[in-house]
N, C-alpha and C positions, 0 to 999 in steps of 0.2 A: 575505397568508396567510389561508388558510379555514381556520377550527379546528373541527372535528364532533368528537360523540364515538365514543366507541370501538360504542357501540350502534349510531348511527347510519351509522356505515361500513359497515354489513352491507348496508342500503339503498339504498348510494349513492355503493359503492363503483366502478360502470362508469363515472360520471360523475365520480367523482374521478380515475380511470385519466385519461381524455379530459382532465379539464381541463389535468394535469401533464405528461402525453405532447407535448400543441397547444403547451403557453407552457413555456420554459424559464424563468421568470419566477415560474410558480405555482409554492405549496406547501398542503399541507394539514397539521393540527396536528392530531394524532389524543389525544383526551384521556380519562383513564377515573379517574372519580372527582375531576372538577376538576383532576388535574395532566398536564402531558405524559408522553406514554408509547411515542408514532412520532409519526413524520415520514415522509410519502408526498412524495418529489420526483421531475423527469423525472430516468432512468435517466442519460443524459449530463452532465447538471450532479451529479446523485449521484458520478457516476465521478472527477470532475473534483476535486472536494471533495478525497473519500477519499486520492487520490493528490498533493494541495495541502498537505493536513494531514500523509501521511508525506513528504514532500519537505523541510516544513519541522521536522520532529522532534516534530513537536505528537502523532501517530499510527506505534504498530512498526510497523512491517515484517511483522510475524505478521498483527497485525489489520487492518492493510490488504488482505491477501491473504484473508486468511478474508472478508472483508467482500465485496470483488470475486470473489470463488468460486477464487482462483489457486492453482495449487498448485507453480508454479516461479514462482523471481525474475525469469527473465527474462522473462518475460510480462508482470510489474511495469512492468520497462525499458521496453517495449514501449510498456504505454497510459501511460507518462508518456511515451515519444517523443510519442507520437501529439497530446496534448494540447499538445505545447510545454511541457512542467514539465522543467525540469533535474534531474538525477539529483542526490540528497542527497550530502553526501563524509560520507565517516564524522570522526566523532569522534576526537581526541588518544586517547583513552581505548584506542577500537578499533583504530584504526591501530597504538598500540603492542600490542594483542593481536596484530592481525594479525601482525606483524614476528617476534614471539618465535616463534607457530607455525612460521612458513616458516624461522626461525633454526631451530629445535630440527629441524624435518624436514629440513635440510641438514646438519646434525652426524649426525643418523643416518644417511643416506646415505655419509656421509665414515665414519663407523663401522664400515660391511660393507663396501666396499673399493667400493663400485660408484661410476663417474663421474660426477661432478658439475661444473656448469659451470664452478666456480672451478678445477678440476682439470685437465676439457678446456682452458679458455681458455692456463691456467701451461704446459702442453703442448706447445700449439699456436702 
């Protein structure tokens, strides 16, 4: 890893592009005032990270999207197909959110008389 500082990236920033872009390997440590403050990496191993870290719960869902510019999940889905990253499962937590939602949005349906699948299937 190169560490310049945050000055010296003004001068040296083409040649930082070039070195990160060539080697998936490079990194530059961009430092201002003695501590870290960016991280210049190739664009493809950045991607790969970002969607390694929400896969494993380490990174939301929000800021993985904000970070890769996305603005739907399935796009998410997408460059983690693409990378080979399995899709995260949700959480006990969420799974039980999930459940009450689609409970409650099927009692309201059963509510206004409109059919619902438990309805059609009894039916049919």
């Amino acid at each position: 890893m190169q560490v310049v500082t945050a000055t010296d990236v003004k001068s040296q920033l083409g040649e930082l592009f070039d070195a990160v872009e060539k080697d998936e390997g490079a990194s530059v440590l961009i430092e201002r005032n003695r501590r870290p403050a960016a991280m210049l990496l190739n664009a493809h191993v950045a991607e790969k990270a970002i969607l390694g870290a929400y896969a494993h719960g380490v990174l939301p869902r929000a800021i993985a999207m904000q970070q890769l510019g996305l603005d739907w999940y399935g796009d998410l889905l997408q460059r983690m197909n693409l990378h080979g990253i399995e899709h995260p499962s949700a959480s006990v937590e969420d799974a039980r959110v999930m459940k009450q939602a689609a409970d409650d949005a099927l009692r309201s349906l059963d509510a206004t008389g409109a059919p619902t699948a438990r309805s059609r299937k009894a039916s049919g």
